[in-house]
N, C-alpha and C positions, 0 to 999 in steps of 0.2 A: 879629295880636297873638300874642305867647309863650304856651306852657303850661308853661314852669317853674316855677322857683323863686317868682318875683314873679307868679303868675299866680293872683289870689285874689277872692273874692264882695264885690262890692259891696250896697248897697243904693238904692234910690230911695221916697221916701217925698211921697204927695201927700194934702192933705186928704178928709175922706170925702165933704164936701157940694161936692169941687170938679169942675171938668168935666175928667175924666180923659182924655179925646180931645184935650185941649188941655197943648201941652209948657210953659207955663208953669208947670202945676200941680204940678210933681212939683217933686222937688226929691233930689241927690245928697246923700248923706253923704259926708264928706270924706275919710272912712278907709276900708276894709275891717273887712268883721263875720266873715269866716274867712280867714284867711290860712295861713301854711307854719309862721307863729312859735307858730299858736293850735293844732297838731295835730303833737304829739311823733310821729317815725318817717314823717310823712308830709310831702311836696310838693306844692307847688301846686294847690293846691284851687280846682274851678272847675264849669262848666258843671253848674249846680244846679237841681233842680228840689222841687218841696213837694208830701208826699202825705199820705195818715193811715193809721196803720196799725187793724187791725180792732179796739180797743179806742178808737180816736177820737182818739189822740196824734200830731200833729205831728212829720214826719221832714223833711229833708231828705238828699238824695240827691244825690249830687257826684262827682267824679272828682278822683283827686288817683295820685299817683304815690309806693311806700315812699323812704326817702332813697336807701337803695342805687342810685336810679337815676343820682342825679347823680354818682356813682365809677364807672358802667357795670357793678355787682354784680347786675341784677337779673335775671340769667337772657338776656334773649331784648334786650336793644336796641335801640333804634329814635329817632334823631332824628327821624324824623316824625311828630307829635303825632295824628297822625289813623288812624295804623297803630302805635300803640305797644303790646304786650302789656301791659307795665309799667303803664299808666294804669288805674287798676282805678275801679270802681265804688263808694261808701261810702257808707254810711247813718248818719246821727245822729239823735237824740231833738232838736226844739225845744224849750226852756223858756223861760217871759216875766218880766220882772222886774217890778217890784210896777207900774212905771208903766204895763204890757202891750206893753213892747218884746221884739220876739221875740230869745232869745240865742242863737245858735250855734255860738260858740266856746266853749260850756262843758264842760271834760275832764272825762269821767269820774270822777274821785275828788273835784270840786266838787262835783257833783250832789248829792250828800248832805252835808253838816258835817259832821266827823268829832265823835263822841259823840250823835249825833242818828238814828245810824243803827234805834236800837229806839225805838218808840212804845208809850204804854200808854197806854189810853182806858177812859173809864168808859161802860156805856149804863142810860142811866132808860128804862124803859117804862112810859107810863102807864095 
């Protein structure tokens, strides 16, 4: 398989009460959840793994390569994906949408609404 351009995160998603040892149970989505189109300046996103960081938040961790790679700008070179300088390491924040599907294609400047960035709360103590 490629790790360019087209080289992006899948998901697979099976029931909680089913028998996840068995491959009928899962089931592909039909698209990718991070691609090259969801992450402005970057390529091909891929070989991903999930941690938390020490506050309990949701990352993923991925490799993806700056665009400069595909004009051969990026310094050091390397057609082969397993020796590339260029493929660096990335970390994202996961967020879940109201149904608690995890998002990871969401940029930076969505994270917050714009006008919603101040909060002001009131506290009762009784």
């Amino acid at each position: 398989s490629g790790t360019g351009s087209e080289y992006c995160v899948g998901r697979l998603e099976a029931d909680i009460n089913s028998e996840l040892m068995d491959i009928s149970s899962w089931r592909k989505l039909d698209h990718p959840v991070l691609s090259t189109a969801d992450l402005p300046g970057e390529s091909g996103p891929g070989h991903n793994s999930f941690v938390t960081d020490e506050m309990g938040n949701l990352l993923i961790v991925y490799h993806s390569r700056p665009d400069s790679h595909s004009y051969k700008e990026c310094g050091s070179y390397s057609k082969d994906p397993l020796y590339d300088p260029c493929r660096h390491t990335r970390i994202k924040r996961v967020v879940f949408s109201s149904d608690r599907t995890p998002v990871i294609n969401l940029l930076p400047d969505a994270e917050i609404r714009k006008g919603l960035e101040e909060v002001t709360a009131a506290v009762t103590v009784n």
